[in-house]
C-alpha positions as CSV (number, residue, x, y, z in Angstrom):
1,X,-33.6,-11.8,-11.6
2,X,-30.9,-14.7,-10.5
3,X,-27.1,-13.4,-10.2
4,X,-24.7,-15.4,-11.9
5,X,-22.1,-16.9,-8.9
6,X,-18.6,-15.5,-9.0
7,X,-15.9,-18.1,-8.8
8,X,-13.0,-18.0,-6.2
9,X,-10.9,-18.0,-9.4
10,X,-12.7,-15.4,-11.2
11,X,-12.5,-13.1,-8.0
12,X,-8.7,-14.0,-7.9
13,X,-8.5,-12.8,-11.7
14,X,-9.5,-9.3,-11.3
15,X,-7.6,-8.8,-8.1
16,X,-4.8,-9.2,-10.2
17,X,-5.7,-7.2,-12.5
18,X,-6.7,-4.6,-10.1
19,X,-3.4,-5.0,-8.1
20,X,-1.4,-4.6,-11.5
21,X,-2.9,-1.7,-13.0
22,X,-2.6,-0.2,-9.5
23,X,0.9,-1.2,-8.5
24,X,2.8,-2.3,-12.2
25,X,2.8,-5.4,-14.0
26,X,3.0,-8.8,-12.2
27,X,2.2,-7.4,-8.0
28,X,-1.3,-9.2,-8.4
29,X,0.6,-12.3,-8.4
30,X,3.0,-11.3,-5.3
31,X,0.2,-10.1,-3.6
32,X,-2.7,-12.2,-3.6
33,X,-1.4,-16.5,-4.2
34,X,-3.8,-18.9,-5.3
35,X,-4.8,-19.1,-1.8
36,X,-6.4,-16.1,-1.0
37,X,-9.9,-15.4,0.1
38,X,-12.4,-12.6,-0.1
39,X,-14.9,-11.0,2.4
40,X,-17.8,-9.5,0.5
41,X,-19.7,-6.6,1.3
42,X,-23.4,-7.1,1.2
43,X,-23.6,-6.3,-2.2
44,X,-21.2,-9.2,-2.6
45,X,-18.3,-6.3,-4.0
46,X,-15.1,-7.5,-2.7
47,X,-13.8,-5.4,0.2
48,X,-10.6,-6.9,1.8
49,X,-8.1,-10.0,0.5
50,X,-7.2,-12.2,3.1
51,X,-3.8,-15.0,2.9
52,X,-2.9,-17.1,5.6
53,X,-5.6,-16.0,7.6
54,X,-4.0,-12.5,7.3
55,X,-5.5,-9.1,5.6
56,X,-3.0,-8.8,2.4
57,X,-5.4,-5.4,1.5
58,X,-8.6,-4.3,1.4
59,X,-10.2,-2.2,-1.9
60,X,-11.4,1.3,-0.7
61,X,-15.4,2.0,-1.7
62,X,-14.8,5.5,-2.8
63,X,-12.5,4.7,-6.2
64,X,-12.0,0.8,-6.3
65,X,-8.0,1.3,-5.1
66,X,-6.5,-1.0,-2.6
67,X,-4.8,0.1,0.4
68,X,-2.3,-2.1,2.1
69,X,-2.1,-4.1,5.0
70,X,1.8,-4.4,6.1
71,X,2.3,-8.2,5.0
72,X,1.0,-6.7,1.6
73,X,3.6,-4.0,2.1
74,X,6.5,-6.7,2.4
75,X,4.6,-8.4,-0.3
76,X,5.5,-5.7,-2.4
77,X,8.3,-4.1,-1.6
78,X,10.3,-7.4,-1.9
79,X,9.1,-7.6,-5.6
80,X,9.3,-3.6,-6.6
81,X,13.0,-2.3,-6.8
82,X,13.8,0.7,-5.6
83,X,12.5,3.6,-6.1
84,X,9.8,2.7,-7.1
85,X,6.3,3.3,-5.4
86,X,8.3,4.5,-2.6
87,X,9.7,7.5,-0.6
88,X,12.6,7.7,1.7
89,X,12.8,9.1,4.9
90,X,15.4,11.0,7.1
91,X,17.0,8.9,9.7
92,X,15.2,11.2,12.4
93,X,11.7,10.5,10.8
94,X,12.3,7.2,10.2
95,X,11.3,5.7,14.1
96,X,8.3,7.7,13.2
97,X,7.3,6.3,10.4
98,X,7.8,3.2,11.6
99,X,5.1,3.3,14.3
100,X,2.4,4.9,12.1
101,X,2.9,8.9,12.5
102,X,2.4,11.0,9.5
103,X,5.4,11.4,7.2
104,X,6.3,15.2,7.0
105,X,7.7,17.3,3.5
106,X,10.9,18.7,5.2
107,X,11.9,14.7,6.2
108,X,11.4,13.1,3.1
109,X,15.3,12.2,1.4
110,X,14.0,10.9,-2.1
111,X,10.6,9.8,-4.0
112,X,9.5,8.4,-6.5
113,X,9.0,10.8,-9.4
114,X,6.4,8.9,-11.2
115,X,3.8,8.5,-8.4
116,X,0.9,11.1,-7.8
117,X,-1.2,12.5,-5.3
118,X,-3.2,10.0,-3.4
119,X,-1.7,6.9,-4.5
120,X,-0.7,3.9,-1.7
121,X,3.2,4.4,-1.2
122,X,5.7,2.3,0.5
123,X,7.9,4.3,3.2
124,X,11.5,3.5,3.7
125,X,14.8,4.6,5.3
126,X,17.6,5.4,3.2
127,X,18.8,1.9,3.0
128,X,15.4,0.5,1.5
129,X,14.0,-1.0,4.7
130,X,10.4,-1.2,4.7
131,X,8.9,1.3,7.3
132,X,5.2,1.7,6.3
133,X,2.6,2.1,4.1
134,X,0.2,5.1,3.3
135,X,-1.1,7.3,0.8
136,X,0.7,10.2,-0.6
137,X,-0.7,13.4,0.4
138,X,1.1,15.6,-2.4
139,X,2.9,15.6,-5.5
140,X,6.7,14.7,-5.7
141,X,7.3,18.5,-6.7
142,X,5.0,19.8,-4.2
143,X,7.1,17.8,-1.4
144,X,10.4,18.9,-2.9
145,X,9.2,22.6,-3.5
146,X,8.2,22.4,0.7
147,X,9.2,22.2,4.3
148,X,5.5,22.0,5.7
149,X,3.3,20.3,5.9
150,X,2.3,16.3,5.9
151,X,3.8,14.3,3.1
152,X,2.7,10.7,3.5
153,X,-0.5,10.0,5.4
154,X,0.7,7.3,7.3
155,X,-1.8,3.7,7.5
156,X,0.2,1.5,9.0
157,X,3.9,0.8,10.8
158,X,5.7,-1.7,10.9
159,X,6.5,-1.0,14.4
160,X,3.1,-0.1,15.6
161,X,2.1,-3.8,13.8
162,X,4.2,-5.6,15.9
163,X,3.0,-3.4,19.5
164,X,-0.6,-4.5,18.4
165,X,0.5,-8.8,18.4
């Protein structure tokens, strides 16, 4: 049997549409510009979305999601307004969050109401400013209804980036 070649633009295509049913309507096209490009597992499944010879994000194997890379972070923070895929954090947390450490319930200011469990967040300060990305460990009313326990598992800093260059 003799598989059918996928075209850089047809790869392009579904990231997009990946990217928009993950993250709202038009982030495929802030994330990923016409000149992206793809490594391939060895099944030839997409597995991380490089621009500018930097990781943008990479699509986790267990559910077909992305997760963020901070320049994908600033990709989309600078086209999402607030609040939305985000949560705010305490000025106290906020250095915290910044290089990489888990986000905690009792530190978290405001959230997004309409994200869920699991899904890739942005993490701010009270003022908007990027922090990091991660994935969101509870529900908004779980967080709000506690003051234990980790809120935002924490993938990357915008500080800790900048220690690792």
């Amino acid at each position: 049997m003799t598989s059918i070649p996928v075209t850089q633009e047809a790869r392009l295509k579904r990231v997009r549409m990946m990217a928009d049913y993950q993250f709202g309507k038009g982030a495929g096209a802030v994330l990923f510009d016409d000149g992206a490009t793809f490594k391939l597992s060895k099944t030839k499944r997409i597995r991380q979305i490089h621009s500018g010879g930097e990781r943008i994000a990479t699509v986790r194997a267990k559910d077909g999601f992305f997760t963020l890379s901070m320049e994908g972070a600033r990709r989309l923070h600078a086209h999402l307004k607030a609040p939305a895929m985000r949560v705010a954090v305490a000025d106290d947390a906020a250095p915290f969050a910044a290089l990489g450490k888990t986000v905690f319930c009792k530190h978290i200011i405001s959230i997004d109401p309409d994200i869920r469990s699991m899904e890739e967040i942005l993490v701010t300060d009270k003022d908007d400013k990027l922090l990091a990305t991660g994935q969101l460990a509870l529900s908004p009313q779980e967080i709000f209804h506690s003051d234990r326990g980790a809120a935002v598992l924490v993938r990357s800093g915008i500080d800790k980036e900048e220690k690792e260059n």
